[in-house]
N, C-alpha and C positions, 0 to 999 in steps of 0.2 A: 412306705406306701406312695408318697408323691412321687420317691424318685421313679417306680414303675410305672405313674400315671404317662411322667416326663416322657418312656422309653418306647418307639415305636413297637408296636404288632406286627406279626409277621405275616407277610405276605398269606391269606387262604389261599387251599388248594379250593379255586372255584365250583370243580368237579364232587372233590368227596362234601365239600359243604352242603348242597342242593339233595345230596342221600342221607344226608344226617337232621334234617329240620326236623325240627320235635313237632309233636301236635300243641304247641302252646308258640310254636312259631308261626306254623300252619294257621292258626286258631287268629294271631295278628294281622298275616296278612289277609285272610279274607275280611277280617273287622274292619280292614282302611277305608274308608270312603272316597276311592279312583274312581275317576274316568275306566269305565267297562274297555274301550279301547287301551289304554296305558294297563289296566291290567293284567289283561289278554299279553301283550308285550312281555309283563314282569313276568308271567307266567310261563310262557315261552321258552324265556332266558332260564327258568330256576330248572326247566326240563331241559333245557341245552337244544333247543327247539328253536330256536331265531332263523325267518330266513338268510340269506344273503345274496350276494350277486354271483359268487361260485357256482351255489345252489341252483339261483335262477338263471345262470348262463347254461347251465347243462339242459335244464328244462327249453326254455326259450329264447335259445342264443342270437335270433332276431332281434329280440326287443335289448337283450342284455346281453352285449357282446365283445364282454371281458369276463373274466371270471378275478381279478387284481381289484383289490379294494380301491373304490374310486375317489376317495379324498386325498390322501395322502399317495398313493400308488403302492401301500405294500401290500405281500403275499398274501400274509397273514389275516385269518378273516375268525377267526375266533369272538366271542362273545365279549371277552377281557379288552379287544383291540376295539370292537364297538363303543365299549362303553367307558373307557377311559384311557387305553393304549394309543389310539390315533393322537397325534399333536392337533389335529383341527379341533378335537369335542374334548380333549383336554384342556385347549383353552376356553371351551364355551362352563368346561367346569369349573374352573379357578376363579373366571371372573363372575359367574354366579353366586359360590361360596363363598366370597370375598363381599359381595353385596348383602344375601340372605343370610347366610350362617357363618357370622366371622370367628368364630371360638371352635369350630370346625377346623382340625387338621385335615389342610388339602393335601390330601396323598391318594394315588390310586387305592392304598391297600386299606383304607380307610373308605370307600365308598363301593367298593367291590363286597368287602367286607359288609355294607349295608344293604346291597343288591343278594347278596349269596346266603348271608344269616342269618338278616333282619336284626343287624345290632346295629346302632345308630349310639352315638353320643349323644349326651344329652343338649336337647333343643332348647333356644330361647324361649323366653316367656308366650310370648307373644305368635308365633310360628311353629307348626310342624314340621320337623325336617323330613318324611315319609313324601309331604307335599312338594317338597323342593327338589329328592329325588325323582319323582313322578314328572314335574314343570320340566324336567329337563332332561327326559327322559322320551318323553310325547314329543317334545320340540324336536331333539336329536332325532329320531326315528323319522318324523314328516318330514325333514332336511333332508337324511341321507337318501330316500326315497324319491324326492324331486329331484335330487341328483342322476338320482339312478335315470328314471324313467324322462323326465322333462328337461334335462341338463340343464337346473335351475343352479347357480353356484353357491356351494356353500362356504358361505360365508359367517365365521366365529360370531363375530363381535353384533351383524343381523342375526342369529342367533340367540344371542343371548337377550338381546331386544325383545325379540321376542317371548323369550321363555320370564321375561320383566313383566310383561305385559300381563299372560297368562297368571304368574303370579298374586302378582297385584289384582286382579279383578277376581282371584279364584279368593284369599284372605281377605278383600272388601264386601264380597258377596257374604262370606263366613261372619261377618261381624253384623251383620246384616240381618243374620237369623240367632243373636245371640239375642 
């Protein structure tokens, strides 16, 4: 049994996951207590529903006039490349999970796997990891947005600053009302 704990998981297919959630998945994610906005988002993603700049280039190629993902410059604009494929929000993941959730294997196919399933390893005492998905989730998303639209640059490691911040006052407020 440990050596299978030891042995990574295989990559989900993100597509057939989001067709297979059970009503007792279903049933958790609406129990989470998000941010309406971040869950709209989470919701989005499990419907394959996310916009993007492809999207909004066809629509209104004035405002957004590339259809090339604008962090990195690759093609690829899929839901996977959003939330953990890019090397820029890749490294706003590593070094969050590194901070919040250190017993957390950072690997994509482990927080995809969390975004697609709702399975989550289990959390420290003290924190939710559903939260830390979420913190970093909301941040990514207002980033890549100001990118788009305001050519605000984004930057990882202001990023993750942020998504500190957000943290921090989201579990100080929580202890708050214990």
């Amino acid at each position: 049994r440990s050596f299978r704990l030891l042995c990574p998981l295989p990559d989900p297919n993100p597509r057939q996951s989001v067709l297979c959630l059970s009503p007792r998945q279903w049933n958790l994610f609406w129990s989470l207590t998000l941010p309406t906005s971040t869950r709209n988002i989470w919701f989005w993603l499990l419907h394959n529903s996310l916009s993007s700049a492809s999207i909004l280039h066809a629509i209104i190629p004035s405002s957004v006039t590339s259809p090339k993902w604008r962090l990195c410059g690759h093609s690829n604009q899929t839901p996977e490349h959003f939330l953990v494929e890019c090397p820029l929000i890749w490294q706003v993941w590593t070094m969050t999970m590194s901070r919040w959730i250190p017993q957390w294997p950072a690997r994509p196919s482990t927080i995809l796997r969390a975004f697609y399933a709702l399975t989550l390893s289990p959390s420290p005492p003290h924190i939710d990891s559903y939260y830390v998905l979420d913190g970093v989730l909301a941040t990514v998303w207002k980033a890549y947005w100001r990118k788009i639209f305001d050519n605000v640059p984004f930057v990882s490691a202001n990023i993750v600053v942020s998504v500190n911040k957000l943290l921090q006052f989201f579990f100080q407020s929580s202890h708050l009302l214990d």
